[in-house]
N, C-alpha and C positions, 0 to 999 in steps of 0.2 A: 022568863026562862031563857029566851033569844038572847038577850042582850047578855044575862049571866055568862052564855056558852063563847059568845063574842069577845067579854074581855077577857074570859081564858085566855082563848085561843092569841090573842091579843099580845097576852103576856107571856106566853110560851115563844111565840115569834119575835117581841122583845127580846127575849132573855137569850135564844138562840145567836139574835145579830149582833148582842155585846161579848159573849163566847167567841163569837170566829173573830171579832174588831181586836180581842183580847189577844188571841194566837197569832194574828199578822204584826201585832207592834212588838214581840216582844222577839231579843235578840239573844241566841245561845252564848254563854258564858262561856270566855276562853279556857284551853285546855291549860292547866299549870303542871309542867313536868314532873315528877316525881324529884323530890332532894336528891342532890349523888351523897353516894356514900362516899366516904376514903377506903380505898384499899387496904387490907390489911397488912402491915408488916411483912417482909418475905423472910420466912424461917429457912432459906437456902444456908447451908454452911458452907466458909472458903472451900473446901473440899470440893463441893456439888459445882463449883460456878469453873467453870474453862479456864486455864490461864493461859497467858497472850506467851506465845513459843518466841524466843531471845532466837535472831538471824543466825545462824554457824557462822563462824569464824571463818575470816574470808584464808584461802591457802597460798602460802607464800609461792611465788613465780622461782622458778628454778631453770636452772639453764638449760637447753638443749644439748642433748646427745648425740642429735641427727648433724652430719656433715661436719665436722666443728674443728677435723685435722688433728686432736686429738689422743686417735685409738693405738693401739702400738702396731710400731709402721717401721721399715726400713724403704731407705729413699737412695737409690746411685743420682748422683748431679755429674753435668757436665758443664762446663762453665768457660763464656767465651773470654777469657779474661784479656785486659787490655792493661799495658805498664809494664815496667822494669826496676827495678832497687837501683838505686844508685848510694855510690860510696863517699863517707865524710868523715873527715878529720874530727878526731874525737876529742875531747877536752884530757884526754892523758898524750895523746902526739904532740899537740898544741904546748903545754909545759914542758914537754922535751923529757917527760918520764915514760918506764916502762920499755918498750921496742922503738921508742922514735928515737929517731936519727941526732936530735939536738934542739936547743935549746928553741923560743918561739921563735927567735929572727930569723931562722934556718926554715920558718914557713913556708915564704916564699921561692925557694933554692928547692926545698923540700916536700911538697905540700903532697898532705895525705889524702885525696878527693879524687874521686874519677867518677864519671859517668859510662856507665854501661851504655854499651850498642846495637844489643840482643835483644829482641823481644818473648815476651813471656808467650811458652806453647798453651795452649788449649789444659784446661785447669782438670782432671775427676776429681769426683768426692763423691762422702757416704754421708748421711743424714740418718738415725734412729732417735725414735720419739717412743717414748717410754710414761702413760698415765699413774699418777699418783695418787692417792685419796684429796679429798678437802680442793679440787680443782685444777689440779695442776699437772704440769710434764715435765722430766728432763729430758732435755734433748743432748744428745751427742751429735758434735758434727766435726769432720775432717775433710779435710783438702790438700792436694799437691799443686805446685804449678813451676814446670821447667823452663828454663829458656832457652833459645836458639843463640847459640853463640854468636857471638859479637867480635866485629873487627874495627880496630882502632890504634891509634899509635900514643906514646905517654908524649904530654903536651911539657914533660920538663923532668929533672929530677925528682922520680915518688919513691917512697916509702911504705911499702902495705902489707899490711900483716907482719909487720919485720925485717921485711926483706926489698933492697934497693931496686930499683928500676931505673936504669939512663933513658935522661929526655932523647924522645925519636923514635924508642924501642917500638918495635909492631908487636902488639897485644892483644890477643883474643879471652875475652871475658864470656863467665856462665855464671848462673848462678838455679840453686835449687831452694823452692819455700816449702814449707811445712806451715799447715794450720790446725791447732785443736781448742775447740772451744765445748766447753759442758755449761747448759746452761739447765736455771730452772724456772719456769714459766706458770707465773702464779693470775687464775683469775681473778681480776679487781672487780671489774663491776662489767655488768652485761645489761643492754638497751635491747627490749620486743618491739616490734613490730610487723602484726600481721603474722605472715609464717618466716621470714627472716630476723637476725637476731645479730646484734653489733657487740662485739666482745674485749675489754679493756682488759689487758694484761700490763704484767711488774714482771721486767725480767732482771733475775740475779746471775751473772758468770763469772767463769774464768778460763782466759785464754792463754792460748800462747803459740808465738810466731817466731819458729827459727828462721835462717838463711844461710845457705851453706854458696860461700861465694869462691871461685877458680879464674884466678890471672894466668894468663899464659905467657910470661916473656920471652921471645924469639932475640937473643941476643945477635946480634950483626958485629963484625970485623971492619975494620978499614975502608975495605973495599966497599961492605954492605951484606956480605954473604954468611949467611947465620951459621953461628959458628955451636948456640945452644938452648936450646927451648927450658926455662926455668920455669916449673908449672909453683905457684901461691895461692895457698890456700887457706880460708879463715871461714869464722861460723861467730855468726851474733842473731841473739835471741830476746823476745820480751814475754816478759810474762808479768799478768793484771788481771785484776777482777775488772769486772765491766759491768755497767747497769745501766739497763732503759727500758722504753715501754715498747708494746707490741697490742696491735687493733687487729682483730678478724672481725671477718663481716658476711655470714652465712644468706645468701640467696636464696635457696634452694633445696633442696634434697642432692642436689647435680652440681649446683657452681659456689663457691664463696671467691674473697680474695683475701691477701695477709698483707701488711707492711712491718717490719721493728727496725729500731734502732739502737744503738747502745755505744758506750765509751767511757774509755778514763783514762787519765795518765798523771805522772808526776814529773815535777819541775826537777830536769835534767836526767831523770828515771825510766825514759820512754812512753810514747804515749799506744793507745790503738782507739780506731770509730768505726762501726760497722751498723752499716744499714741495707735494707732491701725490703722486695714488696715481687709478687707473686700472686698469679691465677691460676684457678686449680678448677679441673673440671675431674668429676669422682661414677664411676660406675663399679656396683659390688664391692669387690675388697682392691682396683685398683685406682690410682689417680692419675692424673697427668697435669704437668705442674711447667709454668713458665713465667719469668720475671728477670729481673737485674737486681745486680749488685754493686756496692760499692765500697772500698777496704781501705783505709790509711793505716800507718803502724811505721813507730820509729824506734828504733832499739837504742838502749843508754848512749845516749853520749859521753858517758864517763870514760867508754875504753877505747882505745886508741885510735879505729876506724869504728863508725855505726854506717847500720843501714836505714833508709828513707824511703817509704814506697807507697803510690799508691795506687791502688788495683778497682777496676770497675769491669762489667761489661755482663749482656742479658746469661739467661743461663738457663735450661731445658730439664726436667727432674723426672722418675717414676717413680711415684710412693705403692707399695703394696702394703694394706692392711690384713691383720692376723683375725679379722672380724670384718662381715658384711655392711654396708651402709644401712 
């Protein structure tokens, strides 16, 4: 019955030490992730889905208003002019037609030419600047400029204006200019930078330059003792369209500067060239304006005397604006 109870017991404690030999050798089975599924189809319509915003249109650069010389403005000029016209035989004295004295040999016996002695007085002018749609100004401008009479004696037998001069005569010369130019001032193209801004202009005109000229013959006697003063007088004029360019160049709110030029003429028709350039310093509605000029201008030589001149010298200006800066 002992030994019965024995291999029980035997076999139970057998059977226990291959159970636990069983649980230590055996190794847990890796996990295997679940299959993915595919996502389903997305039923969004165009509609529901954002669309991408297209940049705005960039805005074209347009030009400044600020300082630009522009607004409608009257300007008095002062102008220290320098030069005097001087006088030339014209291609009608030359062939000995019209008031000359004879035929070409009679040139040299004859000759229609003098230089003036006098210098040109101190020049006023006005200036109005007038804006137009689409960029633009007409400008009005006028000038006088007298001169200080001249003393001088004729260097031989002359002829001027018609009328004879004996070489020797003492002669006091004047003469009086006149300038009108209307011009129109188109913007071409304009350069930014920053808050200043560079502005190309096309300028179209037309001018015109009389001269109103006074010989004074002091006739002399034998002796030398003037016996009659014979005042001669004559007027030659040009008139031309002109065309050139003009540059401003805005610094400021307070300062820019200007340069133009322009010209034209015809073969034996007279010519004119007019250029200058100016700084301008601007508070409110007035400005103060300072620069040089410089003028050439020759009247036909078709008639019997023309006039030759040419004028430069700085010049001092106040523009008042009808509008604040």
């Amino acid at each position: 019955m002992k030994s019965s109870i024995e291999r029980v017991v035997l076999c139970l404690l057998l059977a226990v030490a291959m159970a636990s030999a069983q649980d230590q050798n055996q190794t847990p089975a890796p996990s295997v992730p679940p299959p993915s599924v595919p996502a389903p189809p997305s039923t969004a319509t165009p509609a529901d889905t954002p669309a991408t915003t297209p940049p705005a249109p960039r805005t074209p650069e347009v030009s400044s208003t600020v300082n630009t010389g522009n607004g409608l403005s009257i300007e008095p000029i002062y102008w220290f002019v320098k030069g005097i016209p001087v006088l030339r035989a014209g291609d009608a004295w030359l062939a000995g037609a019209g008031t000359s004295p004879g035929p070409l040999a009679d040139n040299a016996a004859n000759p229609g030419s003098l230089n003036y002695t006098g210098k040109l007085n101190r020049s006023p002018g006005v200036r109005i600047n007038i804006p137009v749609p689409k960029n633009a100004t007409v400008r009005f401008s006028y000038f006088k400029a007298n001169s200080f009479t001249g003393l001088t004696s004729a260097p031989g037998n002359l002829n001027l204006f018609g009328q004879a001069i004996a070489g020797g005569d003492v002669l006091t010369t004047s003469s009086n200019l006149e300038s009108f130019k209307l011009s129109y001032d188109y913007l071409t193209y304009f350069w930014k930078h920053g808050n200043s801004e560079l502005r190309l202009k096309t300028l179209y005109e037309v001018q015109r330059i009389s001269v109103n000229s006074e010989v004074d013959d002091f006739q002399v006697d034998t002796t030398g003792a003037i016996v009659n003063i014979n005042p001669i007088f004559g007027t030659q004029s040009v008139f031309l369209p002109t065309f050139g360019l003009g540059i401003e160049h805005t610094l400021s709110r307070h300062f820019r500067w200007e340069a133009r030029g322009s010209g034209f003429g015809l073969l034996h028709r007279g010519d004119i060239a007019d250029a200058e350039a100016q700084i301008a310093f601007r508070v409110s509605h007035f400005e103060v304006l300072g620069g040089g000029r410089w003028l050439h201008f020759k009247t036909t030589p078709k008639a019997a005397q023309y006039n030759v001149e040419t004028m430069y010298g700085p010049y001092v200006s106040l523009r008042y604006y009808w509008k604040k800066n």
